[in-house]
N, C-alpha and C positions, 0 to 999 in steps of 0.2 A: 539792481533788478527791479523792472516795470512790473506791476500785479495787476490784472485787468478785473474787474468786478461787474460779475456780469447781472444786474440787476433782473429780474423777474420780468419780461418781456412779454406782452399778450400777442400775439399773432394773427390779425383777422383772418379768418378764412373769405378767398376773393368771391362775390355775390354772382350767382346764376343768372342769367337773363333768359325768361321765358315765354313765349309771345303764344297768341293764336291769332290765323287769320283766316277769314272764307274766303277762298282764291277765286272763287267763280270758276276754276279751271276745269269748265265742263262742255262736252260739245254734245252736236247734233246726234252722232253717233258711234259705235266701237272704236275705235282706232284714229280717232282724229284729233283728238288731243297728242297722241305718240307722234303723227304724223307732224302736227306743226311745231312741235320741241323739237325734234331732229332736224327740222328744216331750219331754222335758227333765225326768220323772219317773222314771227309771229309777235306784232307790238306788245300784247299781253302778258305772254312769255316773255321777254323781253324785260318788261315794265316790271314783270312780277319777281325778274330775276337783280333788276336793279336796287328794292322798296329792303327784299332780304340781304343785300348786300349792306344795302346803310344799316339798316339797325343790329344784323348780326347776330342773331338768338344763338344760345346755347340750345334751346330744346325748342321746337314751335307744334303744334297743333294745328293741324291744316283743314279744314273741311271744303267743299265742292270741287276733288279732282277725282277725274274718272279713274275707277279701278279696274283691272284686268287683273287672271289669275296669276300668269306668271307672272306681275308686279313689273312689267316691264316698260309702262309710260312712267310710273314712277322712278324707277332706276335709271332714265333717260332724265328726269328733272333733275334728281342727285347728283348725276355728271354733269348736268351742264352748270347747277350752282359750283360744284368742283371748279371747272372750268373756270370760272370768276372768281375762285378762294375765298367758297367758301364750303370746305368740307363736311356732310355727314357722314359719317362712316357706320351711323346705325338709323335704322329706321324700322318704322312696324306699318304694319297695314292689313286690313282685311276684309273679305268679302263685305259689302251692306246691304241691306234691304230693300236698296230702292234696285228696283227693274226687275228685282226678282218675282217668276211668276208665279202666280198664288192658283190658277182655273178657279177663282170664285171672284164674285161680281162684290169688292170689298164697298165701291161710290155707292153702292145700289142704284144706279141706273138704269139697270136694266141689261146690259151689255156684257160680253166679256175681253179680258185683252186691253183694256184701257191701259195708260202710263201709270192710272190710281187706281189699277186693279191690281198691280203687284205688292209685294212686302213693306214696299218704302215706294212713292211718285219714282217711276224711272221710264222713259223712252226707251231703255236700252241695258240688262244687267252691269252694276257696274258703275251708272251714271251720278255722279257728285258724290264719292265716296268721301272718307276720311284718309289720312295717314300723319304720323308721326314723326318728324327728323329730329335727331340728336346729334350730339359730340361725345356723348358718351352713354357709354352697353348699357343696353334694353333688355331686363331679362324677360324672354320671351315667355319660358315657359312658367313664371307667375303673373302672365296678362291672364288678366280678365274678359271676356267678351262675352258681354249680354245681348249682344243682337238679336238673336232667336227669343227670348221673352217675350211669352204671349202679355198681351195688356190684360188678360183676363184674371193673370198672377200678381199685377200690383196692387197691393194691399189699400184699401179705398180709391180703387182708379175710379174715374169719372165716364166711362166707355157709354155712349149712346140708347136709350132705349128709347121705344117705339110705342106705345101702346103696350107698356111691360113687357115687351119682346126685345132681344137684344136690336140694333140695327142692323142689317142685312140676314137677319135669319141668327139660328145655333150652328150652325158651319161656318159661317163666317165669325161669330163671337169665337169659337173655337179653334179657330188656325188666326186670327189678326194677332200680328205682334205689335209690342210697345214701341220698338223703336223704330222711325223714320227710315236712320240711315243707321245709327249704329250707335253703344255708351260701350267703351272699355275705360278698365282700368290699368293702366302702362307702367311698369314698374321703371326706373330708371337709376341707374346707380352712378352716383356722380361723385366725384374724388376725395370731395372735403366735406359733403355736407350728408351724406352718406346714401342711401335709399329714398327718393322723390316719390310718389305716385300721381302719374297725371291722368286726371279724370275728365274723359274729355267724349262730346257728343256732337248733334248738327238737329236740332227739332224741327219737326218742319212746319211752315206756318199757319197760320189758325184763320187762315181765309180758306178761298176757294172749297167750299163746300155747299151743303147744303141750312134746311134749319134743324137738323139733329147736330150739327156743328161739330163733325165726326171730327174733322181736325182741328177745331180750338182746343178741343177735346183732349184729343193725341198729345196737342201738343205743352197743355198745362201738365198732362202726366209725365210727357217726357223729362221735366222738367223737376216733377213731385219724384222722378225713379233716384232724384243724389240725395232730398232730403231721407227719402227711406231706405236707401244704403246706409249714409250717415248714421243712423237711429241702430246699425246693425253692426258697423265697424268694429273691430275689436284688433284691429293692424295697429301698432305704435309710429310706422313711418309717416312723415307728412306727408302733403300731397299742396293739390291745385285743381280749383275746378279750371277747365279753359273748353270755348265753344260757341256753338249758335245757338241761344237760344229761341232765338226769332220771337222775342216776348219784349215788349217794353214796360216798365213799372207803372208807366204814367200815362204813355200817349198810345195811339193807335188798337185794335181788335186784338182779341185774346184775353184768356181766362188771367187776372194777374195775380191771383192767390199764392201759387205755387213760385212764381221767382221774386214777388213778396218776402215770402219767409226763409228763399234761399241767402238773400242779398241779406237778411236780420238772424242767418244765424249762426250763433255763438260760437259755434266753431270754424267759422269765415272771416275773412278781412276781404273789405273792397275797396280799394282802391282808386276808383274811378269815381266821378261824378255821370249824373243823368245825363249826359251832352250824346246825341245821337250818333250811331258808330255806323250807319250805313244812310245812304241819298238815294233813298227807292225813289220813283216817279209821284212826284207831285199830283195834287192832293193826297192822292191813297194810292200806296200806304205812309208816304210820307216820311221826313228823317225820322229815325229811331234808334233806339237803342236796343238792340240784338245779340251783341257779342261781347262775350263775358271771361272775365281771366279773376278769378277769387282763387288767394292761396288760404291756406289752411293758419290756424293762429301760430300755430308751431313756425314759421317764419316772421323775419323782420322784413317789411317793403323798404328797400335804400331809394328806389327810384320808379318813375312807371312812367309812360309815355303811351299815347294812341297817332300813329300817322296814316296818312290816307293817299293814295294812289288812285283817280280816276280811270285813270287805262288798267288797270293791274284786277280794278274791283269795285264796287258801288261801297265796300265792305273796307271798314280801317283795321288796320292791323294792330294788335295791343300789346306790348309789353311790360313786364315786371322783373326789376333787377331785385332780388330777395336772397339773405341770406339765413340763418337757421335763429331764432331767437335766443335760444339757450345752448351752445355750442354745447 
């Protein structure tokens, strides 16, 4: 008689991989992004359906695809990644800011109806949204969506004054929201490593203004909205921050305060070095670095990688293969 002894065996559980990237996947106007995924000749489309097939994420973080309500240019991207196997079978998405109209003159211009008179820059409701693909269930109804958060409510925002008057008047300090395009928090529950939260936004950039510098502004607040979540956390699940923050540490315009002390704090690991994640047009604004993937300490980084897709995007795509630090 043979006696097998089965010694004490650790088990790794296999690492997630979780990327974000800004697709640029934004058009002119409503329905023209649906129209060129369906048609199946669109390089971009194309290019951007190739970039996700090599690297493969379990969960990605998408920013600049146009949103529509019934979610139906999205659900046409979904099939056609299908299509190429590679399956999401959950995803989230939702209304943002941008193109939504406000009837108040937010640029102060003088005008109204500008693309920067709505909630978020938009030509069109809808234009350069967010959304979320998984492999695995999104519990929806523990997302978070701070969208509608006026900046008035973040605790030391930095929002414009004029001569000790807000910028654009007290109707406009009154209805302008913090977010660009949108900040949720995405719950995602995954096999082995149990409840994720992925924390993920799109800031918008801290040019194109004037000298009240309404959106350097914006956008170092956008920015300051994860450290003063964080300060307020009291969820034991990890997380990830992943997004645009359209702020570099070092080089190019914008407040750097605020993604300063995100990238230094203690309860973040980054991953990455300063090496510029996007090829905006020379001189200005120049390579930078914008897009950002920090998990939470509660995970271990086994791997990360940034690849870059010219057709697909100006914008590199970033990945982290992570698994839980303390099973």
């Amino acid at each position: 008689m043979i006696v097998v002894a089965l010694v004490g065996t650790i088990v790794q559980a296999e690492p997630i991989r979780i990327a974000t990237f800004n697709a640029e996947l934004t058009r002119k106007g409503p329905g023209l992004l649906l129209r060129d995924i369906q048609r199946g000749e669109d390089e971009q489309v194309q290019a951007f359906v190739v970039l996700l097939s090599e690297v493969r994420p379990d969960i990605i973080a998408l920013q600049g695809i146009d949103y529509d309500l019934r979610q139906t240019t999205l659900k046409a991207l979904v099939e056609t990644l299908s299509t190429a196997g590679l399956t999401y079978p959950h995803y989230f998405t939702a209304a943002p800011n941008a193109g939504q109209s406000t009837g108040l003159d937010l640029n102060g211009n003088g005008r109204l109806g500008d693309a920067d008179d709505a909630h978020g820059f938009g030509r069109f409701n809808g234009m350069g949204g967010m959304a979320v693909l998984s492999r695995f269930p999104i519990d929806r109804d523990a997302a978070e969506d701070f969208t509608s958060m006026l900046w008035r409510n973040l605790e030391d925002h930095t929002y414009p004054m004029v001569n000790g008057a807000p910028f654009g008047g007290e109707d406009v300090f009154a209805a302008h929201r913090l977010s660009s395009r949108g900040h949720w928090v995405v719950p995602i529950k995954t096999p082995e490593h149990g409840t994720l939260r992925l924390m993920t936004f799109h800031a918008t950039p801290p040019i194109y203004d004037g000298e009240e510098d309404r959106n350097g502004r914006r956008n170092h607040d956008e920015v300051a909205f994860w450290l003063n979540y964080l300060t307020r956390d009291t969820n034991m699940n990890p997380f990830i921050i992943a997004g645009t923050a359209n702020t570099d540490p070092a080089r190019g315009r914008g407040r750097r305060r605020a993604i300063k002390e995100l990238l230094a704090s203690p309860d973040l690991q980054n991953p990455f070095d300063d090496s510029p994640t996007a090829d905006f047009k020379d001189p200005l604004p120049g390579d930078l670095r914008v897009d950002y993937l920090l998990p939470s300490v509660d995970w271990r980084v086994v791997d990360n990688g940034m690849v870059t897709s010219p057709i697909a995007s100006r914008h590199s795509l970033l990945w982290v293969d992570i698994t839980r630090a303390n099973p």
